[in-house]
Chimera marker file (.cmm) of the C-alpha trace (Angstrom):
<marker_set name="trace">
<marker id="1" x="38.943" y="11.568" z="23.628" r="1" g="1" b="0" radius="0.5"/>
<marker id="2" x="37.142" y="8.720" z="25.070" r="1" g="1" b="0" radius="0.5"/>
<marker id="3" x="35.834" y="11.583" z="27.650" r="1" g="1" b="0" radius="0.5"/>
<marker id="4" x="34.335" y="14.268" z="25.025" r="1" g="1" b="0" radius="0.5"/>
<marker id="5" x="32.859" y="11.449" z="23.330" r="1" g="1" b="0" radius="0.5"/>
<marker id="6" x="31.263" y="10.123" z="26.653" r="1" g="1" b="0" radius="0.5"/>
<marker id="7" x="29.905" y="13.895" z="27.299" r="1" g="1" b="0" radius="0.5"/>
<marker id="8" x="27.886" y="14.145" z="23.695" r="1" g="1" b="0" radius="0.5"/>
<marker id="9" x="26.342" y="11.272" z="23.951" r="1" g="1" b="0" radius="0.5"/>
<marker id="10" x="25.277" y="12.212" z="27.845" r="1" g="1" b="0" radius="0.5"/>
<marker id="11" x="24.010" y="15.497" z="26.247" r="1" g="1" b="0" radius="0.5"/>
<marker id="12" x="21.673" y="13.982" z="23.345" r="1" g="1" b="0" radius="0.5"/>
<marker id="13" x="19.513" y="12.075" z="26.197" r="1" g="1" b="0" radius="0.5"/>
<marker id="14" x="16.025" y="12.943" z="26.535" r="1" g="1" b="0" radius="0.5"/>
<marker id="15" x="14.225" y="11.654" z="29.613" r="1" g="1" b="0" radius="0.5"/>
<marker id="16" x="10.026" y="11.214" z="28.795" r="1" g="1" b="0" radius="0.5"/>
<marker id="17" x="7.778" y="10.483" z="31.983" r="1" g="1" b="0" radius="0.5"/>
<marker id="18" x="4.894" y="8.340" z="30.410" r="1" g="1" b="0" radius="0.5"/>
<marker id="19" x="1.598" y="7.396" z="31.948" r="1" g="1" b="0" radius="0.5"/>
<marker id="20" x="1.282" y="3.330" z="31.200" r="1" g="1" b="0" radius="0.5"/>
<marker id="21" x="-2.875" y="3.912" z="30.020" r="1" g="1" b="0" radius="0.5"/>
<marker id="22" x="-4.915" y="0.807" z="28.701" r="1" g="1" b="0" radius="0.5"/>
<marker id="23" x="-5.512" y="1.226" z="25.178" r="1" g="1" b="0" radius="0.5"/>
<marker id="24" x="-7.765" y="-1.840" z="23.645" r="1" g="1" b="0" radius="0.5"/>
<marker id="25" x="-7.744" y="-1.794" z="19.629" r="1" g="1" b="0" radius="0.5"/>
<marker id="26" x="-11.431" y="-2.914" z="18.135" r="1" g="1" b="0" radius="0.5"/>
<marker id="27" x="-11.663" y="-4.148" z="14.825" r="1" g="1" b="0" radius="0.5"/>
<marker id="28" x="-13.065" y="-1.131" z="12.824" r="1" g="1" b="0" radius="0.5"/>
<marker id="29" x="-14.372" y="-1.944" z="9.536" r="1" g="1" b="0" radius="0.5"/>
<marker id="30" x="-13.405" y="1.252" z="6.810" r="1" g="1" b="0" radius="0.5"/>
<marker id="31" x="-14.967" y="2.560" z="4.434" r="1" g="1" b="0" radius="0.5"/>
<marker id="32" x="-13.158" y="3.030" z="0.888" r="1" g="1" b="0" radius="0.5"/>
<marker id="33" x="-15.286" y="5.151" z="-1.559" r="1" g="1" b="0" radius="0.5"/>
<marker id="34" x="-13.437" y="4.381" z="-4.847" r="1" g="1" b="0" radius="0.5"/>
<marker id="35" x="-10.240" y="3.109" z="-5.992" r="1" g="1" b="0" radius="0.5"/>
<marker id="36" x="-8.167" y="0.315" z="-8.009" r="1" g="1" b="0" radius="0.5"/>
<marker id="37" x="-4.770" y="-1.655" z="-7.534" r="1" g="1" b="0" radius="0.5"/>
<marker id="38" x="-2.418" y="-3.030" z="-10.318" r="1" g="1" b="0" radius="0.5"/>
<marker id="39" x="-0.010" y="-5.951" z="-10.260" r="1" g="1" b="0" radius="0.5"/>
<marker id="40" x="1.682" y="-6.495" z="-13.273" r="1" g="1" b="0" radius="0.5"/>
<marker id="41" x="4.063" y="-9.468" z="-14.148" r="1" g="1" b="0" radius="0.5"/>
<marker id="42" x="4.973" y="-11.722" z="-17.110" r="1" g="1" b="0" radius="0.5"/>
<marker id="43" x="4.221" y="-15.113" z="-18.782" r="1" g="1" b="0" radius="0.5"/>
<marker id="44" x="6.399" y="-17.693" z="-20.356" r="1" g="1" b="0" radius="0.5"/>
<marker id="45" x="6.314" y="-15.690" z="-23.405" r="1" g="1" b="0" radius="0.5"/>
<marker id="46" x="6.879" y="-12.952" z="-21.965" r="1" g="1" b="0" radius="0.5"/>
<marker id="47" x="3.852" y="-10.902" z="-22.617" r="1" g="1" b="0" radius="0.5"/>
<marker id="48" x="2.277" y="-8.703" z="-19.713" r="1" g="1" b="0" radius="0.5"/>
<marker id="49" x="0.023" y="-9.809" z="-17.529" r="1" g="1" b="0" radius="0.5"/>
<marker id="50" x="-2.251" y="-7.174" z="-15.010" r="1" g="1" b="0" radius="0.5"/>
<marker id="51" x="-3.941" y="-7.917" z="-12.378" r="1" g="1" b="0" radius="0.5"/>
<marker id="52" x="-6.672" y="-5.101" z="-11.456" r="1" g="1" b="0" radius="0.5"/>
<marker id="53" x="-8.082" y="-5.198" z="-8.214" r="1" g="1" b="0" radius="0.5"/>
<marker id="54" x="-11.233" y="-2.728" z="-8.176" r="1" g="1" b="0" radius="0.5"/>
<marker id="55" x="-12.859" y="-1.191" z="-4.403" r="1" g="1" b="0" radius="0.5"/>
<marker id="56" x="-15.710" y="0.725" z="-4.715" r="1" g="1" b="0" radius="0.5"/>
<marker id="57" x="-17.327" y="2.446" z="-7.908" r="1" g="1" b="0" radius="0.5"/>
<marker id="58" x="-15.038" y="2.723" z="-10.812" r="1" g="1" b="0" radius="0.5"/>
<marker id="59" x="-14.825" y="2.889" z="-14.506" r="1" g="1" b="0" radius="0.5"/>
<marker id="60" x="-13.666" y="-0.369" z="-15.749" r="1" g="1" b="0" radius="0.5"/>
<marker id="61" x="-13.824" y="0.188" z="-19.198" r="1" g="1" b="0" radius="0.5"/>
<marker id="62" x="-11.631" y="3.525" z="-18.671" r="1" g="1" b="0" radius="0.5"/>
<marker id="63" x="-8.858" y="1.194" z="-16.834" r="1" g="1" b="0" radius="0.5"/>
<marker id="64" x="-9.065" y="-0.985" z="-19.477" r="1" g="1" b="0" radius="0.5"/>
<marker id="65" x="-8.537" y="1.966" z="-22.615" r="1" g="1" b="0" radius="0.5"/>
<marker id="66" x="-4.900" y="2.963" z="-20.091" r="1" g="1" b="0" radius="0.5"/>
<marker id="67" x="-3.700" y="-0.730" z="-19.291" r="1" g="1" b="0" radius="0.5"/>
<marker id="68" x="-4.039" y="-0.734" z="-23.070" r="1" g="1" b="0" radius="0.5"/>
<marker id="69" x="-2.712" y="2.080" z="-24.222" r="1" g="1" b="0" radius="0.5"/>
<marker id="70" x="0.607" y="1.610" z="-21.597" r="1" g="1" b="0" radius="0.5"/>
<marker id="71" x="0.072" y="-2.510" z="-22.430" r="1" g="1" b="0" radius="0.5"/>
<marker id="72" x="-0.506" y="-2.675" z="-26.108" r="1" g="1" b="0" radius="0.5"/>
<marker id="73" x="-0.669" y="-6.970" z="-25.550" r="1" g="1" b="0" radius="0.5"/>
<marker id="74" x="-1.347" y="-7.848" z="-21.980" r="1" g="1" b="0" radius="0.5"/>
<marker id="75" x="-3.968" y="-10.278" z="-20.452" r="1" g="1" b="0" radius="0.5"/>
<marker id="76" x="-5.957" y="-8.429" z="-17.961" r="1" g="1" b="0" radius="0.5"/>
<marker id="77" x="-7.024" y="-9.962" z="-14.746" r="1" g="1" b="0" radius="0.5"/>
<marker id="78" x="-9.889" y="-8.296" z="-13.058" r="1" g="1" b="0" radius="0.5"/>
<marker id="79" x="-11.058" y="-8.836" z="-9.208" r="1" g="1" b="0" radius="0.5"/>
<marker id="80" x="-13.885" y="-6.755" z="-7.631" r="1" g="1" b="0" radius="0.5"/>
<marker id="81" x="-13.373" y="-6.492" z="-3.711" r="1" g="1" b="0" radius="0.5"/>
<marker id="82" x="-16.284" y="-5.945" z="-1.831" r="1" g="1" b="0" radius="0.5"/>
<marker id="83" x="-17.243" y="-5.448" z="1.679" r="1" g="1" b="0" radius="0.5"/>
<marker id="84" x="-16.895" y="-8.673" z="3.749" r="1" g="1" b="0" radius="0.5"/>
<link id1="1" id2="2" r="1" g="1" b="0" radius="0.2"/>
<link id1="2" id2="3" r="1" g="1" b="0" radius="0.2"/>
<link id1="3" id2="4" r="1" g="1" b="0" radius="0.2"/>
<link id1="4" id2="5" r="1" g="1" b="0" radius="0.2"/>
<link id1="5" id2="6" r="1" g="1" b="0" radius="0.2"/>
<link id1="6" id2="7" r="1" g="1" b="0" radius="0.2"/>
<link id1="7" id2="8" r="1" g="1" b="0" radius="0.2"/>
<link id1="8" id2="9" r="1" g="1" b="0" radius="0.2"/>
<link id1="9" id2="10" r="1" g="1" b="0" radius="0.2"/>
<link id1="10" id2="11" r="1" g="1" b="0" radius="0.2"/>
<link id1="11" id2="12" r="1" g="1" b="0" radius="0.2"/>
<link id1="12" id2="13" r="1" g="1" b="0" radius="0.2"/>
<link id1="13" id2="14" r="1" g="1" b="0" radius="0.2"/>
<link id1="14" id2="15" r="1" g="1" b="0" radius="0.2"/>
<link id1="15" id2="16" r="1" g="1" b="0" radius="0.2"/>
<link id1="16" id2="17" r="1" g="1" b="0" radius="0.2"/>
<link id1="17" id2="18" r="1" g="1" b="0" radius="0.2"/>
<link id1="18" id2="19" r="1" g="1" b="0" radius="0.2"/>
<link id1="19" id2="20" r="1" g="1" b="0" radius="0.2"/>
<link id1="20" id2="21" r="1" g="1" b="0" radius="0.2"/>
<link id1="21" id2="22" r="1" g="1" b="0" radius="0.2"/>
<link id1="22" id2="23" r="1" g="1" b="0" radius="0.2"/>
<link id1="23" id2="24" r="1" g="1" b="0" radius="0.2"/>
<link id1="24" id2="25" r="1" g="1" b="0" radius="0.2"/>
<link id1="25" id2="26" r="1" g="1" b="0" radius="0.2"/>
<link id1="26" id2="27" r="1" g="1" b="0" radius="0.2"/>
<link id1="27" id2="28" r="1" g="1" b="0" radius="0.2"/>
<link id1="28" id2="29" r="1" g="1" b="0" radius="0.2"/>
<link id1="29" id2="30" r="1" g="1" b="0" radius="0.2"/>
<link id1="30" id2="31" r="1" g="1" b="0" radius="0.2"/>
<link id1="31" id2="32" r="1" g="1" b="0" radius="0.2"/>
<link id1="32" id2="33" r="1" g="1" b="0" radius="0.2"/>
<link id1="33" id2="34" r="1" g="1" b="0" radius="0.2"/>
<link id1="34" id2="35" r="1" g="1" b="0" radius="0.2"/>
<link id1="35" id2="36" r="1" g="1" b="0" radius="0.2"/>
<link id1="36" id2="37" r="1" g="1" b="0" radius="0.2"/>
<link id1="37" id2="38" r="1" g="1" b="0" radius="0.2"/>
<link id1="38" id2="39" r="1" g="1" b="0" radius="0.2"/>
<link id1="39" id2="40" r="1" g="1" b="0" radius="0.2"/>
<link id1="40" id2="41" r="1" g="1" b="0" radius="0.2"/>
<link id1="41" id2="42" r="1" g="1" b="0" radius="0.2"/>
<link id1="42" id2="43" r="1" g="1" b="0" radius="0.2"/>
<link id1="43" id2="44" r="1" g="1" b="0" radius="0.2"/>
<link id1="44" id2="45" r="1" g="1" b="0" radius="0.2"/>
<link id1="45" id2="46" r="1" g="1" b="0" radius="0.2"/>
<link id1="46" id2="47" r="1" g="1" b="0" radius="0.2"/>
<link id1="47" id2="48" r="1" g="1" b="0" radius="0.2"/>
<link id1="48" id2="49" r="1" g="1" b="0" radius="0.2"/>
<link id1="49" id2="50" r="1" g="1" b="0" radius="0.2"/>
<link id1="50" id2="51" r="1" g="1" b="0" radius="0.2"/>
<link id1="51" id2="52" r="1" g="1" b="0" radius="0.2"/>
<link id1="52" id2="53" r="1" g="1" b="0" radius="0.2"/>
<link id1="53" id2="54" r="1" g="1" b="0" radius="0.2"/>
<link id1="54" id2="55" r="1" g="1" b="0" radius="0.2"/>
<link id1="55" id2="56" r="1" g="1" b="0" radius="0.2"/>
<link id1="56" id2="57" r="1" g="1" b="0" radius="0.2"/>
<link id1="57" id2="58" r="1" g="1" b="0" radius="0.2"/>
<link id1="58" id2="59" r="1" g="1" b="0" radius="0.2"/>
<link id1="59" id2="60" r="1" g="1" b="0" radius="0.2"/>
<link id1="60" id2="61" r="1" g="1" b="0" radius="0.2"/>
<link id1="61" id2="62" r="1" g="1" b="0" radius="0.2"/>
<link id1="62" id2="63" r="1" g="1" b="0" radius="0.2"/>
<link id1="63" id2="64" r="1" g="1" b="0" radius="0.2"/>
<link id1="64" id2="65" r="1" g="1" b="0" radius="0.2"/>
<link id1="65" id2="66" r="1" g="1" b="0" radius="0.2"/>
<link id1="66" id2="67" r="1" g="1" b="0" radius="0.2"/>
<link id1="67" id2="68" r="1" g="1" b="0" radius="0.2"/>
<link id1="68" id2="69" r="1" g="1" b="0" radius="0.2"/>
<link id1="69" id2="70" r="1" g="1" b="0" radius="0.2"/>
<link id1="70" id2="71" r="1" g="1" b="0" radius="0.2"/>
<link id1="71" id2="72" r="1" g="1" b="0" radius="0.2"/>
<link id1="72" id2="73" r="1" g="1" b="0" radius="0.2"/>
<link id1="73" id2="74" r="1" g="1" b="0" radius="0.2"/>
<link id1="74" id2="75" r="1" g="1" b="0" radius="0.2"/>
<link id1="75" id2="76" r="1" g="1" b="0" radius="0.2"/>
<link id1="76" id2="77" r="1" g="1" b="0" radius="0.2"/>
<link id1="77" id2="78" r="1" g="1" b="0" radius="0.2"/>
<link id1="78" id2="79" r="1" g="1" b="0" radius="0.2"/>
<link id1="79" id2="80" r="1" g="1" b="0" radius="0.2"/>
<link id1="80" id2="81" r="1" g="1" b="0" radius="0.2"/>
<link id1="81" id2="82" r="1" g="1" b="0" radius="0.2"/>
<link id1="82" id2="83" r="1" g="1" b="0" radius="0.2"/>
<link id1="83" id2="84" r="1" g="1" b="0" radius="0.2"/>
</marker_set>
């Protein structure tokens, strides 16, 4: 048994030949046209917190009309990222 199971496993190997190449990462700054994040969590009294982390161009005040509408009571947290 010991044998068959020897001869599968011999069977599944795949031999690659690689080339060993220098490969030097450089900080790249991106470029994000638009988006948001949200983080939500809870207080003491248990009422919803978001935090809203905005890149780019967006409509805040349409964020704000959805956290509502999904968040009737939370507390809304807002932080702009910008290029550093």
């Amino acid at each position: 048994m010991s044998q068959r199971k020897n001869k599968r496993e011999s069977e599944n190997i795949v031999e690659v030949e690689t080339e060993e190449t220098n490969i030097v990462p450089e900080p790249t700054q991106l470029e994000i046209s638009s988006g948001y994040t949200l983080a939500v969590r809870y207080d003491e009294h248990q009422r919803s917190v978001v935090a809203v982390k905005t890149y780019g161009q967006v409509d805040l005040t349409q964020i704000r009309r959805e956290i509502a509408r999904i968040f009737p009571d939370a507390r809304i947290h807002h932080t702009n990222k910008t290029r550093q």
